[in-house]
C-alpha positions as CSV (number, residue, x, y, z in Angstrom):
1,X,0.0,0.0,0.0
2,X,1.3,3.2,-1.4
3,X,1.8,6.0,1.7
4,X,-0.7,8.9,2.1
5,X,0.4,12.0,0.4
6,X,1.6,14.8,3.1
7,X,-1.3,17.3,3.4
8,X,-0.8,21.1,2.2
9,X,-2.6,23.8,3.6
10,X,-3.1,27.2,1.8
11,X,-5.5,30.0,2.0
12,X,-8.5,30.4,0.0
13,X,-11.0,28.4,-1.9
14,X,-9.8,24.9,-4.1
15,X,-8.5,26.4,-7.0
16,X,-6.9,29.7,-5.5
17,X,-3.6,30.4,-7.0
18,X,-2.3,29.3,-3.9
19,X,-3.5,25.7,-5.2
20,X,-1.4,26.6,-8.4
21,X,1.7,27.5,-6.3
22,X,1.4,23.9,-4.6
23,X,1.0,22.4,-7.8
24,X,3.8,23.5,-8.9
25,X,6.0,23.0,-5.3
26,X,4.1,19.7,-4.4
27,X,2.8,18.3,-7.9
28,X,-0.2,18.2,-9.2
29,X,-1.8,15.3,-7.0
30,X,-0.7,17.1,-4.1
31,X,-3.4,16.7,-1.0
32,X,-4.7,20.2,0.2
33,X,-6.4,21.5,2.8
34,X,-7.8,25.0,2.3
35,X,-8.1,27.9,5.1
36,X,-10.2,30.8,5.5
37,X,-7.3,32.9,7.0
38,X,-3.4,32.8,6.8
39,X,-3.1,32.5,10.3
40,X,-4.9,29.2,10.4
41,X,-2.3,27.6,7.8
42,X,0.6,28.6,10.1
43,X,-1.2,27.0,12.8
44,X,-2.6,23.6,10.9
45,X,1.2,22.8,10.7
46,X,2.4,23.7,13.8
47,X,-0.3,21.7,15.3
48,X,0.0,18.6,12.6
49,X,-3.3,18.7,10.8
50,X,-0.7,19.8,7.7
51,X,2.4,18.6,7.0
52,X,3.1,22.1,5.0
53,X,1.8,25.1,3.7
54,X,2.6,27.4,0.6
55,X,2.4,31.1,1.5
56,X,2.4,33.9,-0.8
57,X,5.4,36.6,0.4
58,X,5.1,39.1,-2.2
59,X,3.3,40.3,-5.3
60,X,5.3,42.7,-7.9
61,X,2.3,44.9,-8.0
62,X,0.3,44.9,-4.1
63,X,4.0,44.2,-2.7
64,X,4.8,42.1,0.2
65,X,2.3,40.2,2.3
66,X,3.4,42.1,5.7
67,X,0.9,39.3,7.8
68,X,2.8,36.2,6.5
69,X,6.2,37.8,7.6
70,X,5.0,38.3,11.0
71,X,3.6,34.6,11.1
72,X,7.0,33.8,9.6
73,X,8.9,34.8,12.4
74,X,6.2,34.2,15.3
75,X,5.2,30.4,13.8
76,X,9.0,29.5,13.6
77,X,8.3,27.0,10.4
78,X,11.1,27.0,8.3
79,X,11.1,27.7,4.9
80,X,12.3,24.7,2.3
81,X,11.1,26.1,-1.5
82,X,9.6,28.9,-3.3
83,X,7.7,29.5,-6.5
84,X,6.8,32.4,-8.6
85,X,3.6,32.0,-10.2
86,X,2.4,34.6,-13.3
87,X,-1.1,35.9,-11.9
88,X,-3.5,35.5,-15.0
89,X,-7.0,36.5,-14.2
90,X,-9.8,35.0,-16.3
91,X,-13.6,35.4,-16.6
92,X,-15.2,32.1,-16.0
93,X,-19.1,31.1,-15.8
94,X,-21.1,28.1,-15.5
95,X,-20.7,25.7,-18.9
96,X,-23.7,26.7,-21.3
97,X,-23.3,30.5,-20.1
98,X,-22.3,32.8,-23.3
99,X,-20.5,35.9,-23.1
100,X,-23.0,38.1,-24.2
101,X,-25.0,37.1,-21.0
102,X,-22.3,38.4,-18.3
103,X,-23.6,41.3,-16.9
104,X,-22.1,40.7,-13.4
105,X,-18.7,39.9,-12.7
106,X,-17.2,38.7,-9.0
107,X,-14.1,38.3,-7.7
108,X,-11.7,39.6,-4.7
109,X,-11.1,43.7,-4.6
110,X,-7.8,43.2,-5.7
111,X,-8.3,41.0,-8.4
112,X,-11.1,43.5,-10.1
113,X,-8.3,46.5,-9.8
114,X,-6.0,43.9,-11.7
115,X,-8.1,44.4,-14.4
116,X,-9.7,47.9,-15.1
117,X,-8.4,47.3,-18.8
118,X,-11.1,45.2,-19.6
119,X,-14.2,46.6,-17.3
120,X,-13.0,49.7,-19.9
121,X,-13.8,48.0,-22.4
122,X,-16.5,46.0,-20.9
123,X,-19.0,48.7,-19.4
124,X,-21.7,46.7,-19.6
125,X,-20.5,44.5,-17.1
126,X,-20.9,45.4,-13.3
127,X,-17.6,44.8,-10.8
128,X,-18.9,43.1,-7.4
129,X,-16.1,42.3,-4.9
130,X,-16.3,39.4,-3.8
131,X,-14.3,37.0,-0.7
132,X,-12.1,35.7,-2.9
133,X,-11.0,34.7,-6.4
134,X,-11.7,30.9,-7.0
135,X,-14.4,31.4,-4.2
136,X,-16.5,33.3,-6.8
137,X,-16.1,30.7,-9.7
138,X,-17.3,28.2,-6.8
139,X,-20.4,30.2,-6.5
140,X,-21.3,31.4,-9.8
141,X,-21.0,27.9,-10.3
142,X,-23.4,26.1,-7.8
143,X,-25.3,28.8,-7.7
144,X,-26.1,28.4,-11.8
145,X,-26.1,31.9,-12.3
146,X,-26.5,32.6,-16.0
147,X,-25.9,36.3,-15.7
148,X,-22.5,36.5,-13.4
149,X,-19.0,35.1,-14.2
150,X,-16.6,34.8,-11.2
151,X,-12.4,36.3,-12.3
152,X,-9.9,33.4,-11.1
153,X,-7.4,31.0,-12.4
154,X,-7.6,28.4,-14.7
155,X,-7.4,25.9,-11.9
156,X,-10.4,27.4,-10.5
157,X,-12.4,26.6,-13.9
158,X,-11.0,23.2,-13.5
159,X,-11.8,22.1,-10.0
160,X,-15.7,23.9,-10.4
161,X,-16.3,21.8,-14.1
162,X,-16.7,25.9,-15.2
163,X,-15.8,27.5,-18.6
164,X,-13.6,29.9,-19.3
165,X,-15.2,33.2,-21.4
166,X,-12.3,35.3,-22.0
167,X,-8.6,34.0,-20.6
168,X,-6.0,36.3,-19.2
169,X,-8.0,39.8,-18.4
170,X,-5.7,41.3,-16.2
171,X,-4.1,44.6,-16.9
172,X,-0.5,43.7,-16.4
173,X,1.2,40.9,-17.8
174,X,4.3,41.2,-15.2
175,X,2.1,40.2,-12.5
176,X,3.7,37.8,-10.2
177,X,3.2,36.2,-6.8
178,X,6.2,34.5,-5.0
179,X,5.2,31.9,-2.6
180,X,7.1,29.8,0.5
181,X,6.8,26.4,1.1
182,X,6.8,26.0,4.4
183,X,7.4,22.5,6.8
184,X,8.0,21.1,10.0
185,X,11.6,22.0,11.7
186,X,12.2,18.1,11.9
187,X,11.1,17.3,8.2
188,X,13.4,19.9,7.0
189,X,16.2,18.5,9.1
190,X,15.9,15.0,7.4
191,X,14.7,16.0,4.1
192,X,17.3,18.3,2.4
193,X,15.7,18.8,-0.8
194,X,17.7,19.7,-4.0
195,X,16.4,21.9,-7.2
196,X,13.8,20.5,-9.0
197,X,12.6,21.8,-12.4
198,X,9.3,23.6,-13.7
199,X,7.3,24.9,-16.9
200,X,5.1,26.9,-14.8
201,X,7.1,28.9,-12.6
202,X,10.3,29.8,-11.1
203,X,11.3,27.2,-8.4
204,X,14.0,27.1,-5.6
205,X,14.9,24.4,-3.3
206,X,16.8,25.4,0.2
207,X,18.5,22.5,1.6
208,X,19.5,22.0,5.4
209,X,22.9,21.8,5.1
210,X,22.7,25.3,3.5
211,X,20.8,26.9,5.8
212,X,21.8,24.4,9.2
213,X,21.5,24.8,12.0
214,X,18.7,28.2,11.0
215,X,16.3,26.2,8.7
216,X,15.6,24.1,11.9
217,X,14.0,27.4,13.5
218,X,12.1,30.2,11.4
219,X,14.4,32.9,10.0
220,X,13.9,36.3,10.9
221,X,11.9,38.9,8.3
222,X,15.5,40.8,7.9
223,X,16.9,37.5,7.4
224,X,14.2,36.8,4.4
225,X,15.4,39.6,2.3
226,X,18.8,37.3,2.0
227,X,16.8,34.7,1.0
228,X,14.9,36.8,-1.6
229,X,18.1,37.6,-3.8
């Protein structure tokens, strides 16, 4: 009998680009566990419902995620990876529902600023800020609204059987979000972890023996902007 795949926590809603981030950190088959806040990821690790969770640190345009450095430093989980992944924001409504029908669209504050461009060229189409970004896919979706599209990832189409309308709306195309795989003190102590390869996104591996004895305690937020080079 194979052994269960470790479980990843993130925030958000299945299909957030979090979810994309531990695709590409974890695979695509990893386990996750989603969580309404970023506190509670810190915590579902340092409590052992997760073996890890992917953060996001920064984005190039809303700039650093100032709560996850705090957590960084009071959580003491040490950081073993990070990702970049390109934020691409599409419009995405319940299969059967055309274009031409969309007269509402929801997704999370920032996500709508992301992409004034195409309200501009949209007008017709009302901007309704919404909890989060694969959280309004979710509900457009169950919800069968034939009127309302939800703005998310791709993965978000994917997990909610939806259908994307028009792909990569966002205003900037240098829009990227640079995650932290985060574990355990003791995994990261007997698992040093080496590069690994992606199409998706930019990927680096800290190992212990290049960060012993500090990857076995949290680094510092000073300390991070070392790690950030």
């Amino acid at each position: 009998m194979s052994a269960r795949r470790p479980i990843i926590a993130f925030q958000g809603e299945r299909g957030a680009f979090s979810q994309q981030a531990t695709r590409q950190l974890c695979g695509p088959t990893a386990e996750v566990l989603p969580c309404a806040r970023f506190e509670d990821i810190f915590r579902c690790v340092k409590d052992g419902r997760a073996a890890g969770a992917v953060v996001p640190i920064e984005n190039t345009l809303a700039g650093s995620v100032h709560e996850n450095y705090d957590h960084l430093v009071n959580f003491e989980l040490p950081i073993v990876a990070e990702t970049s992944v390109r934020i691409v924001h599409n419009l995405i409504a319940p299969k059967g529902v055309k274009f031409s029908q969309i007269k509402r669209a929801f997704s999370h504050p920032v996500a709508l600023n992301q992409c004034l461009d195409f309200f501009a060229r949209n007008p017709q189409i009302e901007r309704i800020p919404f909890y989060d970004t694969a959280g309004s896919v979710k509900m457009v979706t169950e919800e069968g609204l034939t009127d309302a599209a939800g703005i998310a990832s791709a993965v978000a189409a994917e997990i909610y059987g939806a259908h994307i309308l028009r792909r990569s709306i966002e205003s900037d195309r240098q829009n990227f979000t640079r995650f932290f795989l985060l574990r355990t003190p003791d995994y990261a102590c007997r698992h040093p972890l080496r590069a690994a390869p992606t199409r998706s996104g930019r990927l680096r591996w800290y190992s212990a023996p290049a960060m012993s004895p500090a990857l076995c305690s949290a680094p510092s937020a000073p300390s991070l902007c070392a790690i950030s080079t």
